[in-house]
Structure formats: C-alpha cells, structure tokens
DRENNUGU-101933 format. One record per residue (C-alpha): residue in one letter; x, y, z. Coordinates in steps of 0.1 Angstrom, whole numbers, plus 5000, padded with zeros to 4 digits. Example, Ala and Ser with C-alpha at 12.3 -4.5 7.8 and 13.67 -1.06 7.14 Angstrom:
2
A512349555078;S513749895071;
//
This chain:
357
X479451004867;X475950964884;X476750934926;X473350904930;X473450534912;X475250384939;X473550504971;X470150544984;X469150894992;X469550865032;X473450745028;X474050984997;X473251285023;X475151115051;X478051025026;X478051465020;X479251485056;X481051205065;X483251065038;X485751135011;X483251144982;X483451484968;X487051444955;X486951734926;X490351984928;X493051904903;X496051734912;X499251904904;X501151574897;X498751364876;X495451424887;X492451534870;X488651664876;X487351474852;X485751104858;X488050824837;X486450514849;X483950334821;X481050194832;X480349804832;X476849614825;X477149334852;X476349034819;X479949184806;X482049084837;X480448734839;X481648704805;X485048784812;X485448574841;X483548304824;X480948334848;X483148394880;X484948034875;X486447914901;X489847864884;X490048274876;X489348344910;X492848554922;X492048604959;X489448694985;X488848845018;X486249055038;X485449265015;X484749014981;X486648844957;X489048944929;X489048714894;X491148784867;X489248814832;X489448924796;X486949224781;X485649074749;X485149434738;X489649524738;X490449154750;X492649314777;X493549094805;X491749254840;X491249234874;X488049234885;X486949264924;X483349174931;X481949314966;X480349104984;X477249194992;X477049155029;X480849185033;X482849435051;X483149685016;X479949905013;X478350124991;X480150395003;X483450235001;X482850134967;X482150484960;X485150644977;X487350414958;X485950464924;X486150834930;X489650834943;X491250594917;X489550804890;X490051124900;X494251014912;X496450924885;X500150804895;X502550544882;X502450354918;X498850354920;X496950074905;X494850214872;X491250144876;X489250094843;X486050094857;X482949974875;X479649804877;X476749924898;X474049684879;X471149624909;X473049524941;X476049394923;X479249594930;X482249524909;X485449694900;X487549624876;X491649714876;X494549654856;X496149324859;X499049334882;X500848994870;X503248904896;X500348934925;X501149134959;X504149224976;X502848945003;X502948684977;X506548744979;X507748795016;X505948565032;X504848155036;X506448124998;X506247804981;X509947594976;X509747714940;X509148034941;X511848284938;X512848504965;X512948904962;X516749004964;X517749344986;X517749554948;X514149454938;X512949484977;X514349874979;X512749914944;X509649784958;X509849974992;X510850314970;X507950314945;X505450234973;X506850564995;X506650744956;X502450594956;X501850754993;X503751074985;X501551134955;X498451084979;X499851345007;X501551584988;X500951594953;X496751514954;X494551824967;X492951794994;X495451545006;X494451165008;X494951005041;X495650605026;X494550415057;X495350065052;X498950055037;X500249715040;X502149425019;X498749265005;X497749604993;X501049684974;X500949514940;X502949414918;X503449464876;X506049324850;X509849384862;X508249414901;X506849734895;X504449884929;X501150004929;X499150084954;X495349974955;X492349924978;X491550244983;X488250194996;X489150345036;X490950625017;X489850985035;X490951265027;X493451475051;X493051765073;X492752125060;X493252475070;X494552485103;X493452145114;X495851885125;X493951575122;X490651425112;X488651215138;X487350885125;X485850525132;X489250355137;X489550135103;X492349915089;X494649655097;X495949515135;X499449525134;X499849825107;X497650075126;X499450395141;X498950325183;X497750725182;X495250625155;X493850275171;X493750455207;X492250815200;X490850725159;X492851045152;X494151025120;X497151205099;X499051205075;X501651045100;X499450745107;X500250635073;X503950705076;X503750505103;X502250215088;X504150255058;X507450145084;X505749845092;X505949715054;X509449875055;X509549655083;X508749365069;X510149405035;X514049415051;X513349115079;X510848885060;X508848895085;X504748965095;X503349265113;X501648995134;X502748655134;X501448445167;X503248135153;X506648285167;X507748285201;X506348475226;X507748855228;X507948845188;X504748805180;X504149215171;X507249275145;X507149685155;X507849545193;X510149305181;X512149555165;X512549845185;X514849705212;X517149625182;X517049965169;X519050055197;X522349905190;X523449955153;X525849575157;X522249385159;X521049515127;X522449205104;X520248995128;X517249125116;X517849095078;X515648835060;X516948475063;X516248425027;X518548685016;X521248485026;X523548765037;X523248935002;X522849265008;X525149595010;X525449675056;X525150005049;X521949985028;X520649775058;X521649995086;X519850315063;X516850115053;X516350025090;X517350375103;X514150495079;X512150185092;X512850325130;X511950665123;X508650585108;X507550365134;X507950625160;X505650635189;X505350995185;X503651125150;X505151435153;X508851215153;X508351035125;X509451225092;X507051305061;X506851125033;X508651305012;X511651265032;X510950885030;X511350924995;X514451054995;X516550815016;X514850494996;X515450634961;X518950674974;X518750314984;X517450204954;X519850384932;X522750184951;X522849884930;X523949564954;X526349384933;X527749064954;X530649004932;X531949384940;X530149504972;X531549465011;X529949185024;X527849245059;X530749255086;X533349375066;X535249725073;X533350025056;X535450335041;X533750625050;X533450775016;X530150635011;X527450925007;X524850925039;X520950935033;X519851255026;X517051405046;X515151725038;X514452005059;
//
C-alpha cells in the first residue's frame, strides 16, 4: 500500500514522528505484515450506497458518516464510513486506522475490507455488523426493542476485554486503543463484539518506557483522570475506560448523563461510594433486567468494574486478568428457573474469580 497517497509530503514526515503509522512486526495471535485491505474507486461506493441515500445512512458523528451498502463486484452487504472532510477524522487518522485494522486481525475486532483515497474523498468500508452498537442496546431503547439479558451482557463485556487484550498483549508493538466505549463496540449475528474506530489508536510504550505523552484525545466520561490531566497515556488508561463500559453494561446506565440528579451525573462517581458496601450492589443492577441475574455474578462483574476504574493506574489490573474473571462470568450460564435469585442465601461452593499473577 502506497502511504504517500493519503498525505501531503509535510504531514507524511510529521506522521514518521508523531503517530502510529509504521505498524509492520507480526503479531503472534493473528496479525500479519502484509497489507489486506483492497482499494476502492470513490464511483464504486456511490454505487453501493446508491449514491449515499439518505435511507442507507447507519449513523454519524464528528468524524463522518457510516451507510450501509452492497459491492456490485461480490454483492456483500458493507459498512461504509465516509470522512468528512472538514470533520474531526483526518488524514492521518484515516491512515492510522487503515494501517491498524489491516495489519491486526482478531475475532473481536471489526474486519476492514478496504478503503478509498479518490481526491479528497476518504472512505472506509467494514463488515456489516447487523445488530448495530452495544449503545443501541443499553441505552434510550425504543418500547419494542428487546433488552440484553445478564448472559448476552457478560458475553458482550468478555469478547470486548478478549478485542483489547489482543491490542495489548498479543499485537507487537502494543496498541494503546484510546477511545473504548459502548458506541465503539459492535455488534454481529448471535451479539457477537467487535471492536472498531480505530482511528486515535497509538501504539504503546517500549523498552523501558512507562508511558507515551500525547494530545489528550477521546471521550469525556471514558477518559483515564491520569490521561485527561497529564495526556499520559498506558496501557492502563484503556483498562480503565474499558470499566466504564463494564460500568455501564451491568447498571444501564451512561458515562455522563446530565439528565439525572445532581451527584449522578458522572456514573464512575456515582459508583464508587457504592463499591464500598458489598449489600448495595443489587441497587446498581440495570432496572431493565428485572432482577434476572445470578448475585454472585453481579457482586464479581462489579468487583472487576471497581478495580478497573481505579484512581491509581498502577491499581487497576491488566487486561489479561480482565479476561479471566469475565470469561468465567460468561461461562456461568444464568438460568432463572434454577439459579438463587438476588437476596437469597449463597453456599459457598461456588468457585471465586480467578485472577492471575
């Protein structure tokens, strides 16, 4: 893949020094060297949106907006984000995430098929992700629309920990993610995660560096406070966001939602007085789940929420750890007919969440 087709020549130099853009090791876990994303002429994308009709249009935000479409060429059913061309996406975040979603191959990170650099037109086009994002799902839901139950949310919350543990672990030089949250996790057939939007991606500290000093990006409310105060990022910034959806995946609730009363506006400061006493966990279980839900899967999911969102980085626990406890979690099938019910009296044979050392 030509770089050079994407930048001028003053921000292809400054990319070399600032920015994630030379992403070339092999991955022990998936990853590859070699470029995998096809290249677009900007007519075929008009084509398979039928001209950017209104009625395929997904979504849209700062940086563009995402249509779903149809290649004539495979007739596959895509996604297809188109920058906007004075939005808040660049040239070099287009670049970062093309390199990064072809060079990292996972099952929770969304595919990317390819891209469009035609003149100042900037597209990139995905796999379809058919049930929409995780926030399509936890929050301001229509009537009729069907509410996740505590299995699929622990799926959900497990695979997503699996997408960022590929990124800090598995991927070489690591990948700092940088703007984990619900709209960013989507979702397949049988509510399969993926990860996507990788355009703040950098990658993480090497050698005997600890951190990697940056122009403080991402989301108000997800944000590590060590991150938005110093624009010192880790690895642990993400864990730390990564609580926040935990967060908001067991309560229902937003990272920021000024429509509630004053004092719960900020769901991390909502939350952490009630970390304290283990008898006001059922209160912050998700309304809509209607009390289905095993108490000890709440009190562990919450007890891996609270460590993630710990003021300290060097508190919180990796990723990998993360991993763990959730795929435990998962694994625990909550079966109303058979399971205690919140409240009730809990034998103590039931096996505690594993942590690694």
């Amino acid at each position: 893949m030509n770089v050079r087709a994407f930048l001028p020549q003053s921000e292809m130099e400054k990319s070399k020094l600032n920015s994630p853009l030379v992403v070339n090791e092999k991955s022990n876990d998936g990853g590859s060297d070699r470029i995998s994303a096809q290249t677009f002429v900007f007519r075929d994308l008009a084509a398979a949106t039928k001209n950017f009709r209104a009625d395929c249009l997904l979504g849209e935000g700062g940086f563009g907006r995402v249509y779903k479409g149809r290649l004539e060429s495979c007739s596959q059913v895509v996604a297809i984000k188109q920058l906007d061309r004075n939005g808040l996406q660049g040239n070099r975040e287009f670049l970062v995430e093309v390199l990064m979603l072809s060079l990292l191959h996972h099952p929770n990170l969304v595919n990317l098929i390819g891209y469009c650099a035609d003149g100042d037109q900037r597209l990139l086009v995905y796999e379809y992700m058919a049930l929409g994002s995780l926030e399509d799902h936890l929050h301001d839901l229509p009537p009729d629309k069907k509410r996740l139950d505590w299995n699929t949310r622990m799926k959900i919350a497990a695979g997503a920990a699996k997408g960022l543990e590929y990124l800090h672990d598995k991927a070489n030089p690591p990948v700092i993610y940088r703007d984990l949250k619900c709209s960013n996790i989507l979702l397949g057939e049988d509510y399969h995660p993926k990860l996507s939007d990788f355009g703040l991606a950098k990658l993480g500290p090497v050698g005997d560096k600890t951190h990697v000093s940056t122009r403080v990006m991402g989301t108000y409310g997800y944000c590590a406070p060590e991150y938005a105060m110093t624009g010192q990022l880790t690895l642990k910034s993400d864990v730390y966001s990564f609580g926040v959806v935990l967060l908001e995946i067991i309560t229902g609730r937003k990272a920021i939602d000024n429509s509630r009363a004053a004092g719960e506006h900020n769901l991390v400061a909502w939350a952490r007085p009630l970390f304290k006493e283990r008898k006001t966990f059922p209160q912050m279980a998700d309304p809509m789940l209607q009390g289905q839900y095993p108490a000890r899967g709440l009190y562990q999911a919450l007890a891996v929420a609270a460590m993630c969102v710990q003021e300290q980085p060097n508190m919180r626990p990796l990723i990998t750890d993360v991993v763990t406890a959730l795929t435990y979690l998962a694994c625990q099938k909550f079966d109303p007919e058979s399971q205690p019910v919140p409240g009730s009296r809990m034998g103590s044979s039931t096996p505690r969440t594993r942590r690694e050392q």
